[in-house]
N, C-alpha and C positions, 0 to 999 in steps of 0.2 A: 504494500500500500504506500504510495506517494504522499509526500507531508503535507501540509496546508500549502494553497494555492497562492501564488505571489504575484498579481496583477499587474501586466506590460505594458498594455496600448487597450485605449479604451477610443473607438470612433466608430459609435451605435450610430451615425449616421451613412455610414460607407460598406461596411460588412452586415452579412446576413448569411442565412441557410447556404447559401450558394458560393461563399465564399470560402478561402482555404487557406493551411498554412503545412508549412513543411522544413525541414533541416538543411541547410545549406551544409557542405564538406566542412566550413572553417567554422560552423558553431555558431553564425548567426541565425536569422530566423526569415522563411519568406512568407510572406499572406500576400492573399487579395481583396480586391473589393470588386466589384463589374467589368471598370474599365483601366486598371494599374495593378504592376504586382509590386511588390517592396519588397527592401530587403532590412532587417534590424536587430540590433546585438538581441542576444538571450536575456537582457535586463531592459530591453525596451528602447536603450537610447540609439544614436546615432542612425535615425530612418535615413534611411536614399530612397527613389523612385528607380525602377529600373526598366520597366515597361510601361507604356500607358496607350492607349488607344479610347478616344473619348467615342466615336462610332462603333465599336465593333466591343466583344466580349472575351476578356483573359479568364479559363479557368483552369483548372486540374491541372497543376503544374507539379514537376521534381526534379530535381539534379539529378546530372549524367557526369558522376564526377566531381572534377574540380573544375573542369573546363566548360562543361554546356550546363544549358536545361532545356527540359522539354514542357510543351503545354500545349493545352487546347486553345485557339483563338477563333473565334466564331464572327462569321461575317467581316473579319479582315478586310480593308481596301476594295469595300462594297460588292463583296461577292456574297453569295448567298449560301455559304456554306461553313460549316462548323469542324475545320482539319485541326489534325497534329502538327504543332512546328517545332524546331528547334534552335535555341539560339546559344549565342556562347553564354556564359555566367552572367557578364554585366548586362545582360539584355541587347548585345548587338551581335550583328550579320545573321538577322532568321532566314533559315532556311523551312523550306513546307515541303512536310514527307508527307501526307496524304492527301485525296481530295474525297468528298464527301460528308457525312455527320459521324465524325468522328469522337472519341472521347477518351478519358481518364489514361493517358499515357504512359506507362513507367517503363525506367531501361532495365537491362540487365546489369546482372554485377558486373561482365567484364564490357561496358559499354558500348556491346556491338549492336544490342537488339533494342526496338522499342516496342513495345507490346502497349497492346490500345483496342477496344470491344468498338461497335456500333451501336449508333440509335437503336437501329431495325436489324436484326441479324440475330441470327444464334453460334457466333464464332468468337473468340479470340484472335485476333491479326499481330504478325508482328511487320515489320519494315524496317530496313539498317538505321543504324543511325547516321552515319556518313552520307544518306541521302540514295546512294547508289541504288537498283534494282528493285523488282516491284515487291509489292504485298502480298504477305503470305496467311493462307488462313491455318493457323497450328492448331487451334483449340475448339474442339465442339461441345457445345450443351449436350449432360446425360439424356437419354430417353426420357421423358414425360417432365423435364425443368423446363425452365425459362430464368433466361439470363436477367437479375434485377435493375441491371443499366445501371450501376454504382461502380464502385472503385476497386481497381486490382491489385494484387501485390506478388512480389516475386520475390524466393527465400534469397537468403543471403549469400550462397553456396552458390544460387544460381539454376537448382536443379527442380525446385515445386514454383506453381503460380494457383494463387487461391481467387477464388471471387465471391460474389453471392450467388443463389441463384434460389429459383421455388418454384416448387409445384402448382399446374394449374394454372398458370398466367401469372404475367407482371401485374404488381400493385407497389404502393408508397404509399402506409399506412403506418402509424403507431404499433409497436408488439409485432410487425409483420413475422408470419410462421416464414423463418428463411434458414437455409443451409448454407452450410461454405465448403465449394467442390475447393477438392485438394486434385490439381494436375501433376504431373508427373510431365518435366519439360523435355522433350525426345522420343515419348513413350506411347503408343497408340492404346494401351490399358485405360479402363475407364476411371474417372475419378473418384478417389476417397470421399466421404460425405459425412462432414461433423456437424450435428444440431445447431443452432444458433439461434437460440429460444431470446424474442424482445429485440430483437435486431432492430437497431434505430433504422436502418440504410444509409449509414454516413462513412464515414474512414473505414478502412479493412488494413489490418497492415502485420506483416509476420513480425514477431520478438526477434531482436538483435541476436538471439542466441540461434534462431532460427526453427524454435522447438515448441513451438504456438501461435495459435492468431489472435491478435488484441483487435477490439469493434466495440462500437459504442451500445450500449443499450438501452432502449427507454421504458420504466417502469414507471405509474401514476403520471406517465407529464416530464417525469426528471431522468435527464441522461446520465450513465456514468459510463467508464472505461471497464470491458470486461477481459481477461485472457481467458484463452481455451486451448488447454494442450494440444497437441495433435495426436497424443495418445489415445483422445477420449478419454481419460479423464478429466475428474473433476473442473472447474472455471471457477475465477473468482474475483471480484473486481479488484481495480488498483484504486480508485479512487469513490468519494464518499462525496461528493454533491446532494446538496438537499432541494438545488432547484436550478430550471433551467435546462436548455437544451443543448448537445455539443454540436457544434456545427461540422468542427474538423479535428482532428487531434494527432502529433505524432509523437511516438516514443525515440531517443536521438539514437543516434548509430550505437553508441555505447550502453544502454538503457540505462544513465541515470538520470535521465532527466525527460518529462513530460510535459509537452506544449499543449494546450488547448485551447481552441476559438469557440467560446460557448457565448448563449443569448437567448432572447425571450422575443416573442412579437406580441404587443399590446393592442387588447380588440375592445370594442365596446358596443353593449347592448342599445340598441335604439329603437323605442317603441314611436311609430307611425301610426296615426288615427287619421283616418278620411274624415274631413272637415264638410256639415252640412251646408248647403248655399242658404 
Protein backbone atom coordinates (compact mmCIF):
# COMPACT_ATOMS: atom_id res chain seq x y z
CA UNK A 1 0.00 0.00 0.00
CA UNK A 2 1.31 3.46 -1.17
CA UNK A 3 1.56 6.38 1.66
CA UNK A 4 -0.65 9.24 1.61
CA UNK A 5 -1.03 11.08 -1.50
CA UNK A 6 1.06 14.36 -2.03
CA UNK A 7 -0.73 16.72 -4.56
CA UNK A 8 1.34 18.09 -7.84
CA UNK A 9 -0.65 20.18 -10.26
CA UNK A 10 -4.00 20.99 -9.68
CA UNK A 11 -5.94 22.42 -13.32
CA UNK A 12 -9.62 21.19 -12.81
CA UNK A 13 -10.14 23.27 -15.78
CA UNK A 14 -7.85 21.47 -18.43
CA UNK A 15 -7.96 17.80 -17.50
CA UNK A 16 -10.61 15.38 -17.38
CA UNK A 17 -11.74 11.46 -17.91
CA UNK A 18 -9.94 11.68 -21.19
CA UNK A 19 -6.84 12.97 -20.05
CA UNK A 20 -3.56 11.08 -19.06
CA UNK A 21 -0.26 10.82 -17.43
CA UNK A 22 2.65 8.69 -17.64
CA UNK A 23 6.66 8.39 -16.66
CA UNK A 24 9.06 9.82 -18.72
CA UNK A 25 12.82 7.66 -18.62
CA UNK A 26 14.49 10.78 -16.55
CA UNK A 27 11.66 10.77 -13.75
CA UNK A 28 9.68 13.57 -14.73
CA UNK A 29 6.06 13.29 -15.37
CA UNK A 30 3.89 13.77 -18.66
CA UNK A 31 -0.06 14.56 -18.76
CA UNK A 32 -2.42 15.91 -20.95
CA UNK A 33 -5.24 17.81 -21.35
CA UNK A 34 -7.28 17.89 -25.01
CA UNK A 35 -5.12 19.91 -26.87
CA UNK A 36 -1.05 19.91 -25.11
CA UNK A 37 0.81 17.35 -23.41
CA UNK A 38 3.44 18.58 -20.77
CA UNK A 39 6.05 17.58 -19.29
CA UNK A 40 6.94 18.19 -15.14
CA UNK A 41 9.33 17.17 -12.32
CA UNK A 42 7.70 14.32 -9.86
CA UNK A 43 7.07 17.36 -7.35
CA UNK A 44 5.09 19.28 -9.77
CA UNK A 45 7.44 22.14 -10.60
CA UNK A 46 9.33 23.19 -13.55
CA UNK A 47 6.16 22.48 -16.40
CA UNK A 48 7.36 22.84 -20.11
CA UNK A 49 4.60 22.49 -22.85
CA UNK A 50 5.84 20.00 -25.23
CA UNK A 51 3.02 19.52 -27.70
CA UNK A 52 0.14 21.54 -28.34
CA UNK A 53 -2.20 21.56 -31.18
CA UNK A 54 -5.35 23.83 -30.36
CA UNK A 55 -7.48 22.06 -33.47
CA UNK A 56 -6.96 18.64 -33.23
CA UNK A 57 -6.61 16.05 -30.01
CA UNK A 58 -3.38 14.70 -28.01
CA UNK A 59 -4.19 11.40 -26.25
CA UNK A 60 -2.61 8.09 -25.13
CA UNK A 61 0.69 8.86 -25.06
CA UNK A 62 4.30 6.99 -23.76
CA UNK A 63 7.86 6.97 -24.01
CA UNK A 64 9.87 4.80 -26.41
CA UNK A 65 12.83 5.21 -24.47
CA UNK A 66 14.93 8.05 -23.98
CA UNK A 67 14.69 9.33 -27.22
CA UNK A 68 10.83 9.36 -28.70
CA UNK A 69 7.36 9.14 -27.61
CA UNK A 70 4.57 7.82 -29.15
CA UNK A 71 0.69 9.17 -29.11
CA UNK A 72 -2.56 9.34 -30.42
CA UNK A 73 -3.30 12.74 -32.34
CA UNK A 74 -6.76 12.99 -33.70
CA UNK A 75 -7.70 15.14 -36.45
CA UNK A 76 -4.12 16.48 -36.86
CA UNK A 77 -3.61 19.32 -39.67
CA UNK A 78 -7.43 18.96 -40.44
CA UNK A 79 -7.74 15.43 -41.51
CA UNK A 80 -10.37 13.41 -40.32
CA UNK A 81 -8.65 10.84 -38.62
CA UNK A 82 -7.49 9.71 -35.29
CA UNK A 83 -3.45 7.87 -36.17
CA UNK A 84 -0.53 6.88 -34.05
CA UNK A 85 2.54 9.36 -34.30
CA UNK A 86 5.67 9.48 -33.14
CA UNK A 87 8.00 12.04 -32.10
CA UNK A 88 11.35 12.46 -30.53
CA UNK A 89 11.16 13.22 -26.53
CA UNK A 90 10.85 17.03 -26.63
CA UNK A 91 7.99 16.91 -28.92
CA UNK A 92 9.71 17.51 -32.38
CA UNK A 93 10.17 15.83 -35.87
CA UNK A 94 6.57 13.79 -35.75
CA UNK A 95 6.53 11.39 -37.79
CA UNK A 96 2.71 9.22 -38.60
CA UNK A 97 2.99 5.54 -38.47
CA UNK A 98 -0.72 4.80 -39.03
CA UNK A 99 -3.77 6.15 -41.00
CA UNK A 100 -7.12 5.42 -39.64
CA UNK A 101 -8.87 5.41 -35.91
CA UNK A 102 -6.32 4.48 -34.21
CA UNK A 103 -5.58 4.35 -30.43
CA UNK A 104 -3.78 3.61 -27.18
CA UNK A 105 -0.02 3.13 -28.48
CA UNK A 106 2.79 1.56 -26.60
CA UNK A 107 6.28 0.30 -27.63
CA UNK A 108 8.00 -2.60 -26.95
CA UNK A 109 10.88 -2.97 -24.43
CA UNK A 110 13.49 -3.14 -27.16
CA UNK A 111 11.84 -0.12 -29.11
CA UNK A 112 11.23 -1.77 -32.29
CA UNK A 113 7.49 -2.27 -32.19
CA UNK A 114 4.43 -0.04 -31.42
CA UNK A 115 1.45 -1.98 -30.63
CA UNK A 116 -1.94 0.10 -30.88
CA UNK A 117 -5.93 -1.63 -31.14
CA UNK A 118 -8.78 0.17 -33.26
CA UNK A 119 -11.83 1.89 -32.80
CA UNK A 120 -13.75 -0.89 -34.88
CA UNK A 121 -11.69 -4.07 -35.14
CA UNK A 122 -11.09 -7.13 -33.12
CA UNK A 123 -7.13 -7.17 -33.49
CA UNK A 124 -4.14 -5.84 -32.00
CA UNK A 125 -1.71 -4.13 -34.66
CA UNK A 126 1.61 -3.51 -34.27
CA UNK A 127 3.90 -1.19 -36.88
CA UNK A 128 7.86 -0.31 -36.44
CA UNK A 129 8.76 2.29 -34.81
CA UNK A 130 11.31 3.69 -37.39
CA UNK A 131 8.31 4.35 -39.55
CA UNK A 132 9.55 1.67 -42.06
CA UNK A 133 6.83 -1.20 -43.49
CA UNK A 134 3.28 -1.77 -43.09
CA UNK A 135 0.86 -2.83 -40.25
CA UNK A 136 0.79 -5.86 -38.85
CA UNK A 137 -2.32 -7.41 -37.34
CA UNK A 138 -0.57 -9.84 -34.29
CA UNK A 139 -3.25 -10.17 -31.90
CA UNK A 140 -6.82 -11.41 -32.06
CA UNK A 141 -9.85 -11.39 -29.68
CA UNK A 142 -10.77 -14.86 -27.92
CA UNK A 143 -13.93 -16.49 -29.21
CA UNK A 144 -17.08 -14.84 -27.92
CA UNK A 145 -14.83 -11.33 -26.26
CA UNK A 146 -14.89 -8.00 -27.47
CA UNK A 147 -12.19 -5.85 -27.39
CA UNK A 148 -13.09 -2.83 -24.59
CA UNK A 149 -11.24 -0.02 -26.74
CA UNK A 150 -9.01 0.82 -23.40
CA UNK A 151 -5.52 0.75 -22.84
CA UNK A 152 -2.65 -1.95 -23.50
CA UNK A 153 0.24 -2.98 -21.84
CA UNK A 154 3.34 -4.83 -22.73
CA UNK A 155 5.43 -6.95 -20.00
CA UNK A 156 8.71 -5.70 -19.32
CA UNK A 157 10.63 -8.75 -20.69
CA UNK A 158 8.98 -7.96 -23.77
CA UNK A 159 7.31 -11.38 -24.16
CA UNK A 160 3.05 -10.86 -22.65
CA UNK A 161 0.73 -7.98 -23.82
CA UNK A 162 -2.50 -7.62 -21.73
CA UNK A 163 -5.61 -5.79 -22.43
CA UNK A 164 -9.32 -5.77 -21.42
CA UNK A 165 -11.63 -7.38 -23.08
CA UNK A 166 -15.62 -8.88 -22.33
CA UNK A 167 -18.01 -10.95 -23.06
CA UNK A 168 -21.19 -10.08 -25.18
CA UNK A 169 -20.34 -6.74 -26.58
CA UNK A 170 -18.54 -3.50 -25.63
CA UNK A 171 -19.99 -1.38 -22.98
CA UNK A 172 -18.36 1.67 -20.50
CA UNK A 173 -20.13 1.30 -17.52
CA UNK A 174 -19.31 1.41 -13.74
CA UNK A 175 -18.29 -2.26 -12.11
CA UNK A 176 -18.02 -3.39 -15.82
CA UNK A 177 -17.81 -7.46 -15.74
CA UNK A 178 -14.31 -7.38 -17.69
CA UNK A 179 -11.39 -9.79 -18.20
CA UNK A 180 -7.69 -9.16 -18.81
CA UNK A 181 -6.48 -11.44 -21.84
CA UNK A 182 -2.85 -12.31 -21.13
CA UNK A 183 -1.02 -12.76 -24.97
CA UNK A 184 1.76 -14.59 -25.28
CA UNK A 185 3.85 -12.12 -27.93
CA UNK A 186 5.06 -14.77 -30.88
CA UNK A 187 2.65 -17.31 -29.80
CA UNK A 188 -0.44 -18.37 -31.89
CA UNK A 189 -1.99 -20.20 -28.38
CA UNK A 190 -4.94 -18.58 -27.06
CA UNK A 191 -4.88 -16.04 -24.37
CA UNK A 192 -4.72 -16.46 -20.55
CA UNK A 193 -7.81 -14.91 -18.94
CA UNK A 194 -7.74 -13.34 -15.39
CA UNK A 195 -11.08 -11.96 -13.60
CA UNK A 196 -11.06 -8.39 -13.36
CA UNK A 197 -14.10 -7.92 -11.10
CA UNK A 198 -15.15 -3.40 -10.88
CA UNK A 199 -12.89 -2.66 -13.75
CA UNK A 200 -13.17 1.02 -13.90
CA UNK A 201 -11.89 0.92 -17.88
CA UNK A 202 -9.16 3.38 -17.35
CA UNK A 203 -5.10 2.60 -17.07
CA UNK A 204 -4.12 -1.23 -17.53
CA UNK A 205 -0.44 -1.44 -16.80
CA UNK A 206 1.80 -4.67 -15.84
CA UNK A 207 4.19 -4.28 -12.25
CA UNK A 208 7.75 -3.26 -12.95
CA UNK A 209 8.41 -6.79 -11.80
CA UNK A 210 6.46 -7.90 -14.52
CA UNK A 211 4.58 -10.53 -12.21
CA UNK A 212 0.95 -8.70 -12.35
CA UNK A 213 -1.42 -6.33 -13.67
CA UNK A 214 -2.32 -3.20 -11.74
CA UNK A 215 -6.04 -1.39 -13.04
CA UNK A 216 -8.18 0.92 -11.55
CA UNK A 217 -11.24 -0.17 -9.84
CA UNK A 218 -14.44 1.46 -9.06
CA UNK A 219 -16.60 0.53 -6.03
CA UNK A 220 -19.68 2.90 -4.80
CA UNK A 221 -18.42 5.82 -7.06
CA UNK A 222 -14.74 5.65 -5.65
CA UNK A 223 -11.69 4.55 -7.66
CA UNK A 224 -8.71 2.86 -6.30
CA UNK A 225 -5.49 1.05 -7.64
CA UNK A 226 -5.98 -2.79 -7.76
CA UNK A 227 -2.99 -5.42 -8.48
CA UNK A 228 -3.78 -8.83 -9.62
CA UNK A 229 -1.01 -11.51 -9.93
CA UNK A 230 -0.80 -13.31 -12.99
CA UNK A 231 -0.80 -16.27 -10.94
CA UNK A 232 -4.50 -15.91 -10.18
CA UNK A 233 -4.13 -15.40 -7.11
CA UNK A 234 -5.34 -13.25 -4.60
CA UNK A 235 -5.57 -8.95 -5.62
CA UNK A 236 -5.20 -6.38 -3.48
CA UNK A 237 -5.30 -2.61 -3.60
CA UNK A 238 -2.32 -0.29 -3.36
CA UNK A 239 -4.16 2.45 -2.45
CA UNK A 240 -7.09 3.77 -0.15
CA UNK A 241 -9.05 6.70 -1.62
CA UNK A 242 -12.37 7.54 -0.14
CA UNK A 243 -13.60 9.42 -3.08
CA UNK A 244 -13.21 10.29 -6.46
CA UNK A 245 -12.59 8.99 -9.70
CA UNK A 246 -8.98 7.87 -11.37
CA UNK A 247 -8.65 9.13 -14.43
CA UNK A 248 -5.12 7.68 -15.32
CA UNK A 249 -2.52 6.35 -13.16
CA UNK A 250 1.02 4.94 -13.56
CA UNK A 251 3.31 2.96 -11.30
CA UNK A 252 7.21 4.24 -12.25
CA UNK A 253 9.69 1.97 -13.92
CA UNK A 254 11.15 1.15 -10.46
CA UNK A 255 7.78 0.66 -8.57
CA UNK A 256 8.37 3.20 -5.98
CA UNK A 257 6.46 5.45 -6.75
CA UNK A 258 2.68 6.18 -7.99
CA UNK A 259 1.39 8.92 -10.04
CA UNK A 260 -2.35 9.49 -10.21
CA UNK A 261 -4.75 11.90 -12.33
CA UNK A 262 -7.93 11.49 -10.20
CA UNK A 263 -11.25 13.81 -10.26
CA UNK A 264 -14.92 14.23 -9.92
CA UNK A 265 -17.59 15.84 -12.57
CA UNK A 266 -20.13 18.15 -10.71
CA UNK A 267 -23.92 17.69 -11.94
CA UNK A 268 -26.90 19.36 -10.60
CA UNK A 269 -30.54 18.47 -10.34
CA UNK A 270 -32.81 20.90 -12.15
CA UNK A 271 -36.56 20.64 -11.79
CA UNK A 272 -38.45 22.32 -14.89
CA UNK A 273 -42.23 23.07 -14.46
CA UNK A 274 -44.20 24.16 -17.77
CA UNK A 275 -45.53 27.53 -16.84
CA UNK A 276 -49.59 28.11 -17.54
CA UNK A 277 -50.26 31.01 -20.14
Amino acid sequence: MFGEPRPRLSQSNEFDNNSGLNWAPDGNLLVNGAVRLLKLGADGKNQTQILADSSASIDSFSSCGPDYLVLTWAYHGGTNSISVWRTNADGSNPLKLTDGFNRAPVCSPDQKWVYYNEWAGDHIYRVLLDGSGKREAVLGMPQGYFYMQREISVSPDGKKLATAVEKGGPVDREGAEATIALFELGSSSSPHMLEARHYSGNTLQFTPDGKAIAYAIRENGVDNVWVQPLSGSGGHPITDFKSEQIWSFRLSPDGKNLAVLRGHFDSDVVLLQESKP
